[in-house]
N, C-alpha and C positions, 0 to 999 in steps of 0.2 A: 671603685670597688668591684664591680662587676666585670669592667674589661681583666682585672686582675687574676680573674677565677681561670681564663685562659693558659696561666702562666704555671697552674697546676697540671699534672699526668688527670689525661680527662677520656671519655668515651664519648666518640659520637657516633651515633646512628640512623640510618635512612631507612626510609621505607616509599618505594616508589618503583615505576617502571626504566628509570634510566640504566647502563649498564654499568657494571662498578667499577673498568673503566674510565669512566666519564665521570663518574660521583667524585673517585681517588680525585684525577685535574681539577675538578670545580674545589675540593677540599684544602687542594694545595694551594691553590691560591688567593687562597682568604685563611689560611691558617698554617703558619709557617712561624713560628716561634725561633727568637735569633739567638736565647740564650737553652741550656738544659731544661726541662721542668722539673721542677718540683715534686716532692712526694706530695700527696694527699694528704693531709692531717685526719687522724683517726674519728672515728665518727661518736658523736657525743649524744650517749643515750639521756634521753628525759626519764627520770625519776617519778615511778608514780607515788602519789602519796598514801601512805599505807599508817593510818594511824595505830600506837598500837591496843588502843583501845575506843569503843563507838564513839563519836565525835557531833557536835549536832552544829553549826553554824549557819546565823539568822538573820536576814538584811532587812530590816523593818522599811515595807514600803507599804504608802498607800495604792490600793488596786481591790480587784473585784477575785480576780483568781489567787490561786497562791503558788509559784513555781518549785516543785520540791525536787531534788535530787541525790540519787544515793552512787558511790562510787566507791572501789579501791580495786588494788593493785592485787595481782594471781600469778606471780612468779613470773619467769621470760617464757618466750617461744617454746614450743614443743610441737614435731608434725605428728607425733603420734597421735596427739589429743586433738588435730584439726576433724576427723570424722565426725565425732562426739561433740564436739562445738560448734559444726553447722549442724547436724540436729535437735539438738539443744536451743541454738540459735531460734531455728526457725517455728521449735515444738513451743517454746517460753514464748516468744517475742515476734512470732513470724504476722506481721502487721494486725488485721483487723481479726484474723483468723489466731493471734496468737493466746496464750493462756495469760498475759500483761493485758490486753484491752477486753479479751471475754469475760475476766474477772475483774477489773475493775470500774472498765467503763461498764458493761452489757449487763454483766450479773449484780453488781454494788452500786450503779449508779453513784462512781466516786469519785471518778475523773470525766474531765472535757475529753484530756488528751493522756495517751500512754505510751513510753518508747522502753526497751531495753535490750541490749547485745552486751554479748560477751565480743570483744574485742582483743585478737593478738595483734601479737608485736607482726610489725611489717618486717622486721631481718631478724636474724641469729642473732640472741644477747637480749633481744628487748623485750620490755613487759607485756603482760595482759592486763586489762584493765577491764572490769566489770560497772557498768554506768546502764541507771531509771531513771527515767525522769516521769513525771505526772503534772501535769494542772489541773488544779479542781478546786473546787468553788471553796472562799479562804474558810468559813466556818468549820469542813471538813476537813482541814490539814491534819490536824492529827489523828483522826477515824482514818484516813486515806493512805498517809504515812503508816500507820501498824498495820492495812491490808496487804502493801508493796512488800513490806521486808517479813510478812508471812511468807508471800510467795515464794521471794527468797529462800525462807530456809523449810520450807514445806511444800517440794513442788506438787501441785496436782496429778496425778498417775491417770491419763485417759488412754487405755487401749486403742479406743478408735479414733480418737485425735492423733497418737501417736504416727498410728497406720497412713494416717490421711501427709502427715508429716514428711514420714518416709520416701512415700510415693511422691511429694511434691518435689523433696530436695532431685531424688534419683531422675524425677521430669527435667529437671534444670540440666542435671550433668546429659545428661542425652542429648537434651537440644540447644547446649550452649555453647555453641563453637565461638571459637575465638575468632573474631576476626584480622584479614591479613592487617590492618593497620596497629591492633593490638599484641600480633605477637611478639614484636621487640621488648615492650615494655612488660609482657606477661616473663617473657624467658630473664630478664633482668628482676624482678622479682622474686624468682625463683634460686635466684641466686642467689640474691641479698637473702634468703631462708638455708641456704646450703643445704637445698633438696635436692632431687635427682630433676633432670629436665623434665617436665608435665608431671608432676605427681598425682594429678587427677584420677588415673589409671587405680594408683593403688588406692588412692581414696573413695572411689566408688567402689571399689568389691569390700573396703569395710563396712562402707555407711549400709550397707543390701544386707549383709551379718548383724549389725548393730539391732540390738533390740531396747524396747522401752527402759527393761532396767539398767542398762547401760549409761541412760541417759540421766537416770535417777541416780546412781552411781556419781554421775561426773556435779552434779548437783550437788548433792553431798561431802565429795570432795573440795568443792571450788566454788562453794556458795554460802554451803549452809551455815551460822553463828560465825561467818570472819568480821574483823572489826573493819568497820563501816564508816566514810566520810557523807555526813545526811546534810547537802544543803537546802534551806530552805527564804526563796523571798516572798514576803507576803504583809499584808496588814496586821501586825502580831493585836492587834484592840479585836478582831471577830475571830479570834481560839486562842484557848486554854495554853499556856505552857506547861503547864505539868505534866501533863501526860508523855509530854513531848521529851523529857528527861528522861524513860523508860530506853530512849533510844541515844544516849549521851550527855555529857556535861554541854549544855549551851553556852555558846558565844555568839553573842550579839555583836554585830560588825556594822560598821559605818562606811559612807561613800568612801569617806578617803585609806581604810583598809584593804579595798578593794581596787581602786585604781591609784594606785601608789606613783605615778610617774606625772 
């Protein structure tokens, strides 16, 4: 299967000091195809699941934590919205400093653990997908779950977190150079989005414009009450279901729903 993939129209790329030259001769003779290639078959985007209304699904396990997760799908790629989704990014979710672990681990004492990005498509065509996750002690699952999709649909507005935000993305782009082993695959990703070559350029003179309501903005737009896939694995005997229904019809799933193969 794999020697077959040769037999497709393909790109290969170096990156080194030999001269190209000598790369072409070493290429040609390890890669000489005796018949036409092939077209590429067209690329098959994955489908995010977008219910269309909130969804709660519940894998009864015994454990001490409870693993919860909330996710869906935010339409395809847009570069317009990339400025606004890395500070958004890093203003929500930006690791220990972000508004996901200040408020639920530092201020609520509700989670061990707190993750969340907004996540685009890697090329033209594909989705975004928005994905939280939290562990936290199983008793609190549903106290913990209604703090996460607060945040969701009520971001926090801090001025001088924002600020601190700003400065940190604008830190990155200044001193992030690509390196030479990474610009092949940077410029072919670039592609695969049908941007201009390095859009970086225009994307920092937006983010330096970009203010906090912008951010609140894009929140609102692309966050606030969409319908929501809430997974959740936990010991359902130490918390309440009920509560837990405020956030969807529950389904309760078994191993073999889940590993179907």
């Amino acid at each position: 299967m794999i020697k077959s993939l040769l037999t497709y129209r393909h790109t290969i790329t170096y990156t080194g000091s030999l001269p190209l030259e000598k790369v072409e001769r070493i290429l040609s003779q390890h890669n000489h195809p005796e018949q036409p290639l092939k077209p590429t078959p067209p690329y098959k985007f994955l489908k995010i699941a977008g219910p269309p209304q909130n969804r709660v699904y519940l894998f009864d396990k015994e454990m001490a934590q409870s693993q919860v997760r909330i996710e869906f799908g935010d339409g395809e790629y847009n570069e317009a919205n990339i400025p606004a989704v890395q500070l958004f990014n890093d203003y929500f979710a930006g690791g220990m400093s972000g508004i996901v672990f200040q408020e639920l681990r530092e201020a609520r004492a509700l989670a061990y653990s707190a993750y969340a990005v907004y996540s685009t498509g890697a090329r033209r065509g594909e989705q975004n997908v928005m994905v939280g996750a939290i562990g936290c002690q199983a008793d609190k699952t549903p106290e913990a779950l209604d703090a996460f999709v607060d945040l969701f649909d009520n971001l926090p507005a801090s001025a001088e977190r924002f600020n601190e935000t700003r400065e940190s993305v604008i830190s990155r782009y200044r001193t992030g150079k690509i390196g030479f082993r990474e610009i092949v695959g940077a410029v072919r990703s670039w592609e695969r989005l049908e941007v201009p070559i390095d859009p970086r350029q225009e994307r920092f003179t937006k983010i330096q414009r970009l203010g906090l309501e912008q951010v609140v903005q894009f929140q609102k737009e692309h966050l606030r009450a969409r319908p929501r896939l809430v997974s959740i694995v936990g010991d359902k005997k130490k918390f309440d279901l009920e509560p837990l229904r405020k956030n969807g019809a529950i389904t309760e799933l078994e191993l073999k729903d889940i590993f179907v193969f």
